[in-house]
N, CA, C, O and CB atoms as a CASP TS submission, in Angstrom:
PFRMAT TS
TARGET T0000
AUTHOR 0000-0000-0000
METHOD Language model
MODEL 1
PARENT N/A
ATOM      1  N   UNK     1    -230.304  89.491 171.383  1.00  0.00           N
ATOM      2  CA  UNK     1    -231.145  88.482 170.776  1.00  0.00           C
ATOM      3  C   UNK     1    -231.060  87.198 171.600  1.00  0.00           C
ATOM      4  O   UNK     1    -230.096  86.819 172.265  1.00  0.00           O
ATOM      5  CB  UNK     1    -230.730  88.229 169.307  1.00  0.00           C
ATOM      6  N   UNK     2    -232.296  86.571 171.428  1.00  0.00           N
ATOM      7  CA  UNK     2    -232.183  85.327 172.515  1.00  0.00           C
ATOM      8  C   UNK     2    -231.713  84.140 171.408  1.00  0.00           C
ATOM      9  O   UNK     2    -232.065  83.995 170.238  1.00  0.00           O
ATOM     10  CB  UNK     2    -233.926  84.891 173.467  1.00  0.00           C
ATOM     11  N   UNK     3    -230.666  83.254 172.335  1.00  0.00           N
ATOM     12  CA  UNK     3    -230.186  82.628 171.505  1.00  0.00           C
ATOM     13  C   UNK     3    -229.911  81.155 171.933  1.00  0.00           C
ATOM     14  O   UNK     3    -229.196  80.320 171.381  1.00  0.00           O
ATOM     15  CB  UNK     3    -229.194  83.322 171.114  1.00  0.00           C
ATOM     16  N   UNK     4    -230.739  81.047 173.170  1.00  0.00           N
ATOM     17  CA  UNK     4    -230.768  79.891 173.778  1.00  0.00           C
ATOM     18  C   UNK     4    -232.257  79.036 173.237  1.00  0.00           C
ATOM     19  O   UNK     4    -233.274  79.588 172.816  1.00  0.00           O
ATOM     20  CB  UNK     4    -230.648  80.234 175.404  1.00  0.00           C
ATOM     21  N   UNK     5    -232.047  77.670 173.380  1.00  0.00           N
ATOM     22  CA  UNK     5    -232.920  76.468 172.894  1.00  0.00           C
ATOM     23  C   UNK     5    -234.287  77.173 174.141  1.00  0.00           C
ATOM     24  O   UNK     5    -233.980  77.811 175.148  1.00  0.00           O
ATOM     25  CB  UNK     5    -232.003  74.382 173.260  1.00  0.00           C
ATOM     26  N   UNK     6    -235.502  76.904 173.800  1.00  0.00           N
ATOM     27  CA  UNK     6    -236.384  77.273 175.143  1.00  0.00           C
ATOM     28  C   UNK     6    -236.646  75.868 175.811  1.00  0.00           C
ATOM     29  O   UNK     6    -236.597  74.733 175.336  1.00  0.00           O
ATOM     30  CB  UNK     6    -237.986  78.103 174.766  1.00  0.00           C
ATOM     31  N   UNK     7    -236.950  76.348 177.117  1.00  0.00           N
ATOM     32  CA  UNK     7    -237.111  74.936 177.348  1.00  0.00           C
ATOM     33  C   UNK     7    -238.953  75.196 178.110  1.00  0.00           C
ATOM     34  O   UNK     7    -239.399  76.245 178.576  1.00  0.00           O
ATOM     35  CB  UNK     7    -235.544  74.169 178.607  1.00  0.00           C
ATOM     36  N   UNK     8    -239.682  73.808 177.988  1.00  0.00           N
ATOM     37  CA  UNK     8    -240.955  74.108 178.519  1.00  0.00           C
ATOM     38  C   UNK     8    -240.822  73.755 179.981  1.00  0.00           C
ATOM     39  O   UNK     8    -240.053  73.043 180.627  1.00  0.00           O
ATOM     40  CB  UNK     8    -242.114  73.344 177.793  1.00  0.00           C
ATOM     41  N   UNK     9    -241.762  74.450 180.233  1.00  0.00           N
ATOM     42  CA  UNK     9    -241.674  73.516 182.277  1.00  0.00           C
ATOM     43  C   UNK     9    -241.276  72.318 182.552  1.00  0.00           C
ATOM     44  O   UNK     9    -240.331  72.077 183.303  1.00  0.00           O
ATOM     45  CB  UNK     9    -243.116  73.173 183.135  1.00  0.00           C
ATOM     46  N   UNK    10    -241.999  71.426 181.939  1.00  0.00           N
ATOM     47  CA  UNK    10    -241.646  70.402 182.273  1.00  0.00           C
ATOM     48  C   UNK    10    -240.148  70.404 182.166  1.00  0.00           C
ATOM     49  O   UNK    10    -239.424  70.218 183.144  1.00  0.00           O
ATOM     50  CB  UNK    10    -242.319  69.506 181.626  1.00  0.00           C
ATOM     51  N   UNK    11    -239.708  70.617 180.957  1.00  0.00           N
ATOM     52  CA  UNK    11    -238.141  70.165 180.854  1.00  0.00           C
ATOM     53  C   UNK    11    -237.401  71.131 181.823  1.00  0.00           C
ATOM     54  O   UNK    11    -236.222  70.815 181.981  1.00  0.00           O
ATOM     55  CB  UNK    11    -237.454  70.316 179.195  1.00  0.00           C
ATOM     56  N   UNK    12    -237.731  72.025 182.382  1.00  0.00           N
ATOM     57  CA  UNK    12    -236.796  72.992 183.209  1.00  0.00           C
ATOM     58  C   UNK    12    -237.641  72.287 184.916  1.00  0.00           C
ATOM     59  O   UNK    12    -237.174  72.481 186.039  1.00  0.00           O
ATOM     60  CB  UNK    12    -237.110  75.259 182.664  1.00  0.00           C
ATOM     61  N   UNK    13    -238.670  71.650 184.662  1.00  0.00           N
ATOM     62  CA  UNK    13    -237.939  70.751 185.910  1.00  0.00           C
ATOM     63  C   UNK    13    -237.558  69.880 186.133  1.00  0.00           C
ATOM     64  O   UNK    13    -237.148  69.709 187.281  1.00  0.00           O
ATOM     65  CB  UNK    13    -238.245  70.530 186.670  1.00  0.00           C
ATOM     66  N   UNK    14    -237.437  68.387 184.768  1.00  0.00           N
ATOM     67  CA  UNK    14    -236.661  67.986 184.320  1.00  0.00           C
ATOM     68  C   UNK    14    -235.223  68.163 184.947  1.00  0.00           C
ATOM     69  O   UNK    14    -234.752  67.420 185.808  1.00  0.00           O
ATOM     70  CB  UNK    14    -236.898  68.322 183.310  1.00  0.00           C
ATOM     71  N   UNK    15    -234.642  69.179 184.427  1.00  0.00           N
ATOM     72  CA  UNK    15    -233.026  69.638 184.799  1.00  0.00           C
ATOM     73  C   UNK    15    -233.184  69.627 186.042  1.00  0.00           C
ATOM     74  O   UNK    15    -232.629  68.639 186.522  1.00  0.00           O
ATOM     75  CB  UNK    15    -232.358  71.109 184.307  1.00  0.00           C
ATOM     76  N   UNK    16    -233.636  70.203 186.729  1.00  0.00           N
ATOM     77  CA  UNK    16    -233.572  70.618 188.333  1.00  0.00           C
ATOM     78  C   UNK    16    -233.830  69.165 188.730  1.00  0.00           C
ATOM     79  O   UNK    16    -233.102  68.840 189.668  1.00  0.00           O
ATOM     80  CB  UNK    16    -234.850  71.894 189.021  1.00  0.00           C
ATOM     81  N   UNK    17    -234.360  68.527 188.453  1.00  0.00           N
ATOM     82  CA  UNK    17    -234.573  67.279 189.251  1.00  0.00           C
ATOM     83  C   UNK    17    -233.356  66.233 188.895  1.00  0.00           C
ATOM     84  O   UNK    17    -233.276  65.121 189.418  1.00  0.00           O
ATOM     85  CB  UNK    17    -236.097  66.614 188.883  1.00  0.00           C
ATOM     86  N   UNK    18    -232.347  66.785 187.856  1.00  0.00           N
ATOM     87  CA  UNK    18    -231.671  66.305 187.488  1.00  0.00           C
ATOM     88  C   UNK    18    -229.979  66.531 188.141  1.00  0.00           C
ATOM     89  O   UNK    18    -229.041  65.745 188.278  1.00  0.00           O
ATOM     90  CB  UNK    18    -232.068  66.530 186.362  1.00  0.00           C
ATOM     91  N   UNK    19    -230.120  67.733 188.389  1.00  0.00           N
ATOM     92  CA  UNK    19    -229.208  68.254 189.083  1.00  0.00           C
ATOM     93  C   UNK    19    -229.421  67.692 190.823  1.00  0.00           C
ATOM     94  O   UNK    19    -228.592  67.317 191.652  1.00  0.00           O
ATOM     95  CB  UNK    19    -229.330  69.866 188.771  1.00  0.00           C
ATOM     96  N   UNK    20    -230.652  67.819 190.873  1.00  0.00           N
ATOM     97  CA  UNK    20    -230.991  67.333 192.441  1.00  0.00           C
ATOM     98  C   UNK    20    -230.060  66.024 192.968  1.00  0.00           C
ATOM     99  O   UNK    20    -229.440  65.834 194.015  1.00  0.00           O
ATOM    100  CB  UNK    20    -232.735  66.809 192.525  1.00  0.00           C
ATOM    101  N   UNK    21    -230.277  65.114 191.603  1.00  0.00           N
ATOM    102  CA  UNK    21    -230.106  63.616 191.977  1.00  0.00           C
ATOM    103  C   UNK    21    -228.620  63.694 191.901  1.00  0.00           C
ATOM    104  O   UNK    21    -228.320  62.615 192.412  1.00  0.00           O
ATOM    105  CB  UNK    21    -230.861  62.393 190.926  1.00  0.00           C
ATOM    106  N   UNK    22    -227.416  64.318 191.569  1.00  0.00           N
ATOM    107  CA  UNK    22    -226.129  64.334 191.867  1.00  0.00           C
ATOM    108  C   UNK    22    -225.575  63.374 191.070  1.00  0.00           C
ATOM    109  O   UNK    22    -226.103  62.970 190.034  1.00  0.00           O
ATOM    110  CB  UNK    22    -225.857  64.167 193.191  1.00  0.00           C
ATOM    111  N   UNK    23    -224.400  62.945 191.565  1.00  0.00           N
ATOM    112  CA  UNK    23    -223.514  61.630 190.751  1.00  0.00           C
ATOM    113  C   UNK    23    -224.433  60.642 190.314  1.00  0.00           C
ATOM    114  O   UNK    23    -224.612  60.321 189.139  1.00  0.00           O
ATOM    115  CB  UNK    23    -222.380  60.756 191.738  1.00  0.00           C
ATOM    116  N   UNK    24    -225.108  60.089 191.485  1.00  0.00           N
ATOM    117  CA  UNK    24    -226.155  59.008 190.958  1.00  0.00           C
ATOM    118  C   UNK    24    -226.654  59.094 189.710  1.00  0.00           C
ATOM    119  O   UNK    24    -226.784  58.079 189.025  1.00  0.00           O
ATOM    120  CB  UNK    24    -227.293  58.955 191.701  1.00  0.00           C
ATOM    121  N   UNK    25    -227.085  60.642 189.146  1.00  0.00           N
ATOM    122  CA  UNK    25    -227.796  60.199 188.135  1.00  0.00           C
ATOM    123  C   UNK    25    -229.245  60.381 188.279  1.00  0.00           C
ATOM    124  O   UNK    25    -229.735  60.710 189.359  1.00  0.00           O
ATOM    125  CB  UNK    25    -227.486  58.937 187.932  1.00  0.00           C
ATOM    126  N   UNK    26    -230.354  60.060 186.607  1.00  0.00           N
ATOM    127  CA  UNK    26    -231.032  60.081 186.720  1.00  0.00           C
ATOM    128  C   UNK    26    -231.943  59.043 185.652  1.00  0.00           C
ATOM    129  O   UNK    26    -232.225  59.303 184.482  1.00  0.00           O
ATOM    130  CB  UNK    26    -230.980  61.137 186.941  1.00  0.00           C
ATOM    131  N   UNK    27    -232.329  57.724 186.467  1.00  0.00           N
ATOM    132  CA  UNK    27    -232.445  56.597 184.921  1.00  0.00           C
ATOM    133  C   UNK    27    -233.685  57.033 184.017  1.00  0.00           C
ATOM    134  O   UNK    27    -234.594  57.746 184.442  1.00  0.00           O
ATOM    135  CB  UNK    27    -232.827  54.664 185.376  1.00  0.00           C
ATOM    136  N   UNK    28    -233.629  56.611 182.946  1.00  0.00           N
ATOM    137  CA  UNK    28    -234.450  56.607 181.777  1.00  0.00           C
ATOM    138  C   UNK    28    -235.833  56.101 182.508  1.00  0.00           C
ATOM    139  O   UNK    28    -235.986  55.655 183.645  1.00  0.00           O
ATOM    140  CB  UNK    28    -233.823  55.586 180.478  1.00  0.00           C
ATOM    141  N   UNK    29    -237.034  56.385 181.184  1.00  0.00           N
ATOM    142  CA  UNK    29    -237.785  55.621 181.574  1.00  0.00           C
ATOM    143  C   UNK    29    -239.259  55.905 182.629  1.00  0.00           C
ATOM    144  O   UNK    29    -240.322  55.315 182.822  1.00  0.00           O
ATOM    145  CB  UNK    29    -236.880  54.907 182.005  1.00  0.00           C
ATOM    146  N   UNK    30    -238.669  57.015 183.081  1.00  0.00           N
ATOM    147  CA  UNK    30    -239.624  57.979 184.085  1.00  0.00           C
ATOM    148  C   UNK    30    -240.521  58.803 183.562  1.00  0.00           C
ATOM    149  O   UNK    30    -240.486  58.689 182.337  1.00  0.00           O
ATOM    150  CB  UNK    30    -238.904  58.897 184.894  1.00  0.00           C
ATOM    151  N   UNK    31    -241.242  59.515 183.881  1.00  0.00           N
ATOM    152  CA  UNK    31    -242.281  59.941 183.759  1.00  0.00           C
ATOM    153  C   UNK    31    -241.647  61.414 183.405  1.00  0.00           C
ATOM    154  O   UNK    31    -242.373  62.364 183.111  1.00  0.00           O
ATOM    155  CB  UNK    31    -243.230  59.647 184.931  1.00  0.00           C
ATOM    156  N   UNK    32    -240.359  61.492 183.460  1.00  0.00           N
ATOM    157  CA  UNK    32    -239.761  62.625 182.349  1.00  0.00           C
ATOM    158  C   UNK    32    -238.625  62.306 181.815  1.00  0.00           C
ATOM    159  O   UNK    32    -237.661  62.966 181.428  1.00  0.00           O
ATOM    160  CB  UNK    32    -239.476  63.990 182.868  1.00  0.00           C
ATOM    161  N   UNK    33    -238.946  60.862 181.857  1.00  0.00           N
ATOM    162  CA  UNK    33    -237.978  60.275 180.468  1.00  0.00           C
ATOM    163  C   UNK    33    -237.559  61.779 179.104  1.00  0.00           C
ATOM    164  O   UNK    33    -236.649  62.559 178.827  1.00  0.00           O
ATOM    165  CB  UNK    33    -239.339  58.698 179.426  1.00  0.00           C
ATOM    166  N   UNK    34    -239.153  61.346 178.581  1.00  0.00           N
ATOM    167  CA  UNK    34    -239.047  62.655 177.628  1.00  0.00           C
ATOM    168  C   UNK    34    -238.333  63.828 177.395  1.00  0.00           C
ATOM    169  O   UNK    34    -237.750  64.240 176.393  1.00  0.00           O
ATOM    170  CB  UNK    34    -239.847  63.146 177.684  1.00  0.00           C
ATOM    171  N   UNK    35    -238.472  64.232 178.379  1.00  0.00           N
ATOM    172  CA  UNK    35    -237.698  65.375 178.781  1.00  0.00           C
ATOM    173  C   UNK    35    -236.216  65.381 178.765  1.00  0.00           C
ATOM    174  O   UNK    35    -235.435  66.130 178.180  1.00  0.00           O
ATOM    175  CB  UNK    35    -238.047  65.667 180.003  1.00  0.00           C
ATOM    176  N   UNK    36    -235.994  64.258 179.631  1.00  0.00           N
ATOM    177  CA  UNK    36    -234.523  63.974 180.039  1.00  0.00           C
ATOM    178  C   UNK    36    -234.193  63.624 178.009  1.00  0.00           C
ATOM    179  O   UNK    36    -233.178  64.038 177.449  1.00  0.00           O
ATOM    180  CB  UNK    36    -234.284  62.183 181.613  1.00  0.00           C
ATOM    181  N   UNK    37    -235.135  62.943 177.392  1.00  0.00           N
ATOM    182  CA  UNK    37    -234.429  62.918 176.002  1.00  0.00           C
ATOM    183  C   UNK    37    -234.248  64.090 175.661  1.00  0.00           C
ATOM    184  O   UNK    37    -233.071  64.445 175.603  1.00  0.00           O
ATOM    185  CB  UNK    37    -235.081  62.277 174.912  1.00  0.00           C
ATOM    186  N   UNK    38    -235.138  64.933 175.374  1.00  0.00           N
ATOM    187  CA  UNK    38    -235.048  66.394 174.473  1.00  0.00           C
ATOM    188  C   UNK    38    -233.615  67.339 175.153  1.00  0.00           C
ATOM    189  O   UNK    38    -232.771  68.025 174.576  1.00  0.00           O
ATOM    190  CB  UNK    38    -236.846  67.502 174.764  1.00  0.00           C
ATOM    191  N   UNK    39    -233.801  67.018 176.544  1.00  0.00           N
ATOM    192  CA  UNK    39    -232.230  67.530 176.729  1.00  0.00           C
ATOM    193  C   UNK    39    -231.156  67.337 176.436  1.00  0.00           C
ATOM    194  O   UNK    39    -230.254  67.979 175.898  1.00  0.00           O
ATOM    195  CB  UNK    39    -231.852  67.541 177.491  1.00  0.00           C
ATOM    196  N   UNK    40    -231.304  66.276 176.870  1.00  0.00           N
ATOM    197  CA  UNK    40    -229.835  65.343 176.112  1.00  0.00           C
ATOM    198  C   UNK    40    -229.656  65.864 174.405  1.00  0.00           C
ATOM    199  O   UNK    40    -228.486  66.013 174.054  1.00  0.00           O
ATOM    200  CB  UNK    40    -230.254  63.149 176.062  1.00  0.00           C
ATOM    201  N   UNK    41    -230.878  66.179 173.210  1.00  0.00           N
ATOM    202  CA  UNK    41    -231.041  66.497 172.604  1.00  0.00           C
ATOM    203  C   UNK    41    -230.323  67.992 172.708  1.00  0.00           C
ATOM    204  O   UNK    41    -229.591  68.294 171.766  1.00  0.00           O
ATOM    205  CB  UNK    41    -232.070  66.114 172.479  1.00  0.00           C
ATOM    206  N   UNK    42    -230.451  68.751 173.570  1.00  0.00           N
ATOM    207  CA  UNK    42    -230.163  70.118 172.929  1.00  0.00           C
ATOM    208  C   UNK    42    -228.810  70.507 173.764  1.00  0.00           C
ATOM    209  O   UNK    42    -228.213  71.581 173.840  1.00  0.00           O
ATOM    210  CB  UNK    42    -231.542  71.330 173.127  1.00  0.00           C
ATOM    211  N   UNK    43    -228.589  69.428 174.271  1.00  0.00           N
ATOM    212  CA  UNK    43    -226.949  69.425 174.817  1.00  0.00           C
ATOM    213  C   UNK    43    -226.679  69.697 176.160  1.00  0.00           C
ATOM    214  O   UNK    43    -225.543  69.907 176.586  1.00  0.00           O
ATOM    215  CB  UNK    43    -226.074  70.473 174.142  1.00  0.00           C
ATOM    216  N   UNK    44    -228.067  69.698 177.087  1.00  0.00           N
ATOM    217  CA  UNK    44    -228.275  69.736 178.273  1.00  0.00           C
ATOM    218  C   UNK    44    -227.601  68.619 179.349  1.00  0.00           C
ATOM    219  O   UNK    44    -226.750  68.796 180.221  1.00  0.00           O
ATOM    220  CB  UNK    44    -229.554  69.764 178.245  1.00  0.00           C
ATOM    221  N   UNK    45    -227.985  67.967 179.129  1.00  0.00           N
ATOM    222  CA  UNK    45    -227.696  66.336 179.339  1.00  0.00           C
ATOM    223  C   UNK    45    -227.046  65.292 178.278  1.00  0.00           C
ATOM    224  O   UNK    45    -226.890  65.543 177.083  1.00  0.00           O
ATOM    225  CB  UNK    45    -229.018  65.715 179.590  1.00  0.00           C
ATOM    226  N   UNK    46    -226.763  64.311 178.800  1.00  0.00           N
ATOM    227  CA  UNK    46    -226.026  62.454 178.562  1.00  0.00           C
ATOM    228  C   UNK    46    -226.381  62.049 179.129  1.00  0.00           C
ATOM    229  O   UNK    46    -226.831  62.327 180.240  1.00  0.00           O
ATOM    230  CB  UNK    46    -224.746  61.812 178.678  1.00  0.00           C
ATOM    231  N   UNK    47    -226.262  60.676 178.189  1.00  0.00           N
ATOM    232  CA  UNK    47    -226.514  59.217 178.722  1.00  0.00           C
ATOM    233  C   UNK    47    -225.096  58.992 179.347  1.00  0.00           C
ATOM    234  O   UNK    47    -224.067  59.432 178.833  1.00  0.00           O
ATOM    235  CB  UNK    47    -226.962  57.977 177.448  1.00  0.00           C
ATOM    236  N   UNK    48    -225.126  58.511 180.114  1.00  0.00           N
ATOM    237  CA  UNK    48    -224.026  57.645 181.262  1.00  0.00           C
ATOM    238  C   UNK    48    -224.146  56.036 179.842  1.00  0.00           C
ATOM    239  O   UNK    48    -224.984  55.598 179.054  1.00  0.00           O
ATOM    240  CB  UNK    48    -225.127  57.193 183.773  1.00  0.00           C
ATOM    241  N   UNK    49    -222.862  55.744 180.236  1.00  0.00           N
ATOM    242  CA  UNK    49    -222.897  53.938 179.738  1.00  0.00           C
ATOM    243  C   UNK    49    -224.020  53.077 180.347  1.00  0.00           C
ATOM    244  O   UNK    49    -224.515  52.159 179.693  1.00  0.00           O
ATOM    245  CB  UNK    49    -221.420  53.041 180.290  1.00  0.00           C
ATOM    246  N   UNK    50    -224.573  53.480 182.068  1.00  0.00           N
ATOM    247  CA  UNK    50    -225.416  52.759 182.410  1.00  0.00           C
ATOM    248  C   UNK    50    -226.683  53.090 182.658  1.00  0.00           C
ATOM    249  O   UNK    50    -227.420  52.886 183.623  1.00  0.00           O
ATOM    250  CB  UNK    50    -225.039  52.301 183.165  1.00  0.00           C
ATOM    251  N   UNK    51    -226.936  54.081 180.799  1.00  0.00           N
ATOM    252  CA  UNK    51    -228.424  54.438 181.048  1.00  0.00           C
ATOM    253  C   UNK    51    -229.001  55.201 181.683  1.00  0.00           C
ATOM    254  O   UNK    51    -230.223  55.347 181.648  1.00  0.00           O
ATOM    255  CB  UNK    51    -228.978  53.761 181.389  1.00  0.00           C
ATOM    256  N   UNK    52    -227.848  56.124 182.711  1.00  0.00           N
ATOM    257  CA  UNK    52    -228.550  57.344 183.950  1.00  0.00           C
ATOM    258  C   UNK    52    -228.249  58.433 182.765  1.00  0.00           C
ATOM    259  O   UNK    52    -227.446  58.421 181.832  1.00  0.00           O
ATOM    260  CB  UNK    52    -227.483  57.716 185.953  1.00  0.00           C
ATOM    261  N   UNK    53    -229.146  59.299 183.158  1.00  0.00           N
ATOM    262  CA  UNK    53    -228.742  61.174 182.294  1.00  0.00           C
ATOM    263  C   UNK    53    -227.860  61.700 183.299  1.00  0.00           C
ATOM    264  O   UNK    53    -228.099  61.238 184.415  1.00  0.00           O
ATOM    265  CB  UNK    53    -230.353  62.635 182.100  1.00  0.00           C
ATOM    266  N   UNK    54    -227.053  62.402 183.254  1.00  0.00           N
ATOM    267  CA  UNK    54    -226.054  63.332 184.133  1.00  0.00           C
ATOM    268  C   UNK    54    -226.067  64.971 183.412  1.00  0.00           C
ATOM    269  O   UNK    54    -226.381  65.043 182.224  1.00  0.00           O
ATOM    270  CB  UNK    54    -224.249  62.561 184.060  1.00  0.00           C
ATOM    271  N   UNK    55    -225.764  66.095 184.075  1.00  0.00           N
ATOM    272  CA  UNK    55    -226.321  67.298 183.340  1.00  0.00           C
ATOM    273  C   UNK    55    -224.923  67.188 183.029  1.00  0.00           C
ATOM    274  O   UNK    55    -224.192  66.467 183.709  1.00  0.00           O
ATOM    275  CB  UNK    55    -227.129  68.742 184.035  1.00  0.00           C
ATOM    276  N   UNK    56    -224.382  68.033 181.781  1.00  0.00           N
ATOM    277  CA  UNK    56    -223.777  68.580 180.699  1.00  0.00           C
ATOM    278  C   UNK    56    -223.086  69.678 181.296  1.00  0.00           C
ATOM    279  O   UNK    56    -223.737  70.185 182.209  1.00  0.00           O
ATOM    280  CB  UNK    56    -224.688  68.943 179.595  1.00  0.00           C
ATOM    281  N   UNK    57    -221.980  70.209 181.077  1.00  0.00           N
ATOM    282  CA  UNK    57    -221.566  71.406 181.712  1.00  0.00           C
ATOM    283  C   UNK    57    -222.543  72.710 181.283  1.00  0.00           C
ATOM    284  O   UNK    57    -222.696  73.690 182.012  1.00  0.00           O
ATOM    285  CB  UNK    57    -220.020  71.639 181.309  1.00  0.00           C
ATOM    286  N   UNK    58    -223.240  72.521 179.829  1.00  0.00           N
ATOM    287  CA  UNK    58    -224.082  73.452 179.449  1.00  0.00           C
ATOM    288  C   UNK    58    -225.343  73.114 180.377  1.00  0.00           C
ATOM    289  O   UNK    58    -226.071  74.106 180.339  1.00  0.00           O
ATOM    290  CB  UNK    58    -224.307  73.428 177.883  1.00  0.00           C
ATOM    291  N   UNK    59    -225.822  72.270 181.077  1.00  0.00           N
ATOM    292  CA  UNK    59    -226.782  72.118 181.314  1.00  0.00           C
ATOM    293  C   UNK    59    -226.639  72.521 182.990  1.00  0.00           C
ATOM    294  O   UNK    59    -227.741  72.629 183.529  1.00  0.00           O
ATOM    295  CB  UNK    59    -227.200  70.857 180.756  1.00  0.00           C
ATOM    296  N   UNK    60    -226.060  72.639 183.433  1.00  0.00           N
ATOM    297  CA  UNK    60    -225.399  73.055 184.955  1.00  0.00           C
ATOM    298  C   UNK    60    -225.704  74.622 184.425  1.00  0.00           C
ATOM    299  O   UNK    60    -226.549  75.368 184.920  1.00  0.00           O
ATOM    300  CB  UNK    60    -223.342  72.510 185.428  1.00  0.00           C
ATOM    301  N   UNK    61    -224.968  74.887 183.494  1.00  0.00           N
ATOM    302  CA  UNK    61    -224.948  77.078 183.353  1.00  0.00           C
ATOM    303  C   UNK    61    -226.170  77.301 183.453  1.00  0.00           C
ATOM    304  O   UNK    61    -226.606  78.219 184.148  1.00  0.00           O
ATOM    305  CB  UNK    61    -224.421  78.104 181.657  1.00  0.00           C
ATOM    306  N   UNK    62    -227.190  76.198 182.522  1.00  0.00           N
ATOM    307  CA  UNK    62    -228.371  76.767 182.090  1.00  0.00           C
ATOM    308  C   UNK    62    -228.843  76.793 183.202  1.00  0.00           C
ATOM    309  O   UNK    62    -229.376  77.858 183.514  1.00  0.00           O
ATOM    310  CB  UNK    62    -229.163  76.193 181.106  1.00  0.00           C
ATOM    311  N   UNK    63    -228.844  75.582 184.312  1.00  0.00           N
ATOM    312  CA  UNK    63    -229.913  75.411 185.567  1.00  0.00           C
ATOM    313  C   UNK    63    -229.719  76.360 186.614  1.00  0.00           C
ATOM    314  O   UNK    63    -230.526  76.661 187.493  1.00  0.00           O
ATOM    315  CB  UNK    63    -229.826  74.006 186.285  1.00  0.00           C
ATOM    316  N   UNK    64    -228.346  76.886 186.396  1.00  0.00           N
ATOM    317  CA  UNK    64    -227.861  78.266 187.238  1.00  0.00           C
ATOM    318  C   UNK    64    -228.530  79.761 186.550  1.00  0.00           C
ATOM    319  O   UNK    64    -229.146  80.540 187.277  1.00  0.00           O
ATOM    320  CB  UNK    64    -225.937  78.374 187.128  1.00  0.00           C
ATOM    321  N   UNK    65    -228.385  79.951 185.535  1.00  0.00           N
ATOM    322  CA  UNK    65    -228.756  80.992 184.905  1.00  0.00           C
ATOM    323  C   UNK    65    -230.397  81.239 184.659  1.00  0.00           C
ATOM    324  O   UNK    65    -230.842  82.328 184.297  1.00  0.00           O
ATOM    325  CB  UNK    65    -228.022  80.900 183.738  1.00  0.00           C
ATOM    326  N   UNK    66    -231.196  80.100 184.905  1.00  0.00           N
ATOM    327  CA  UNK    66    -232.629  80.078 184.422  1.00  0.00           C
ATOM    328  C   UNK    66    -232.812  79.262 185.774  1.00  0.00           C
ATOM    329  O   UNK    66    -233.126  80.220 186.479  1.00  0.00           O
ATOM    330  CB  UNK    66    -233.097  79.326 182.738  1.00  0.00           C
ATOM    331  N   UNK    67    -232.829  78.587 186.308  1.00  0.00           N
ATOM    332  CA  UNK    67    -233.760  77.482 187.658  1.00  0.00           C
ATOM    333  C   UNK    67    -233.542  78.256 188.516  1.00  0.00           C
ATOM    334  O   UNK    67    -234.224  79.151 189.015  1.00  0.00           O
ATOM    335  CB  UNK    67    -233.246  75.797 188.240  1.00  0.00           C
ATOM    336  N   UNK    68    -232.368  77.832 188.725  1.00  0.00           N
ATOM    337  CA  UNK    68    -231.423  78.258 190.183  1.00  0.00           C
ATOM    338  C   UNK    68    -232.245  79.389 190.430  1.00  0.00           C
ATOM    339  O   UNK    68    -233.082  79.152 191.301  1.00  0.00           O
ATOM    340  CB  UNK    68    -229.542  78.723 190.049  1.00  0.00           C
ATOM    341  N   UNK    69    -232.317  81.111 189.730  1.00  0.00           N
ATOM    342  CA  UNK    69    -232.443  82.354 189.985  1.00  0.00           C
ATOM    343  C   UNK    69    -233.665  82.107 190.777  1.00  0.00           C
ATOM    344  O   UNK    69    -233.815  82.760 191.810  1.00  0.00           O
ATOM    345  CB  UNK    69    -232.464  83.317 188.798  1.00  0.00           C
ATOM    346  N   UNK    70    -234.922  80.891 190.272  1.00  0.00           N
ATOM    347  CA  UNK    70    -236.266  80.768 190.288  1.00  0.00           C
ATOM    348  C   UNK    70    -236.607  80.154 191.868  1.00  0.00           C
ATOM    349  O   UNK    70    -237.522  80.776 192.408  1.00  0.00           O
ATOM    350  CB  UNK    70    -236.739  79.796 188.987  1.00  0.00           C
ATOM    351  N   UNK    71    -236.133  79.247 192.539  1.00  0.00           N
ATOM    352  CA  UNK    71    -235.781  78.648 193.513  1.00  0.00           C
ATOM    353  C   UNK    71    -235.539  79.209 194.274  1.00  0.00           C
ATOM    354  O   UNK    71    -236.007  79.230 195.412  1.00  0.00           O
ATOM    355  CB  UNK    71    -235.128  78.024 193.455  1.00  0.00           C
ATOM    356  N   UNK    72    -234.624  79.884 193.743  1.00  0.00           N
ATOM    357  CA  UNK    72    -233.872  81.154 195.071  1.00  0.00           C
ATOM    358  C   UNK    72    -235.085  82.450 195.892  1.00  0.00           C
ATOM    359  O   UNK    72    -235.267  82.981 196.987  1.00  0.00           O
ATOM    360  CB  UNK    72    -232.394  82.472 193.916  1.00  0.00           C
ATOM    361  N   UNK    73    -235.654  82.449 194.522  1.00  0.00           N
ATOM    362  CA  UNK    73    -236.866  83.382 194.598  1.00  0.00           C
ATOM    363  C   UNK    73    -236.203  84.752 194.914  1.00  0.00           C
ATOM    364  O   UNK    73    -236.899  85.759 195.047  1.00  0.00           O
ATOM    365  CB  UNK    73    -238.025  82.919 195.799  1.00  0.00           C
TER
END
């Protein structure tokens, strides 16, 4: 049974673009702000103290287990 949150495109590139940006981070406010909320929402992502999203250890498995495979092609 599937038992993971779904995520729509946008938000699964969201993550990847999130993972892209590394320590830095990724600030609010962008044009997948949204996204970056609903993750943070389903435990994908955090807020940093200074307002950047950083991925979640769940949100690293997910981008490995679902992006990553996609990328790789």
């Amino acid at each position: 049974m599937w038992n993971e949150p779904y995520l729509e495109t946008c938000c699964r590139s969201a993550l990847h673009r999130l993972m892209l940006a590394g320590p830095a981070g990724r600030p609010g406010g962008l044009k997948d702000g949204p996204c970056l909320e609903r993750l943070a929402e389903d435990g994908f992502a955090c807020v940093r103290a200074d307002g950047r999203y950083e991925p979640t250890a769940e949100g690293v498995a997910r981008h490995g287990s679902e992006i990553r495979k996609m990328v790789a092609g």
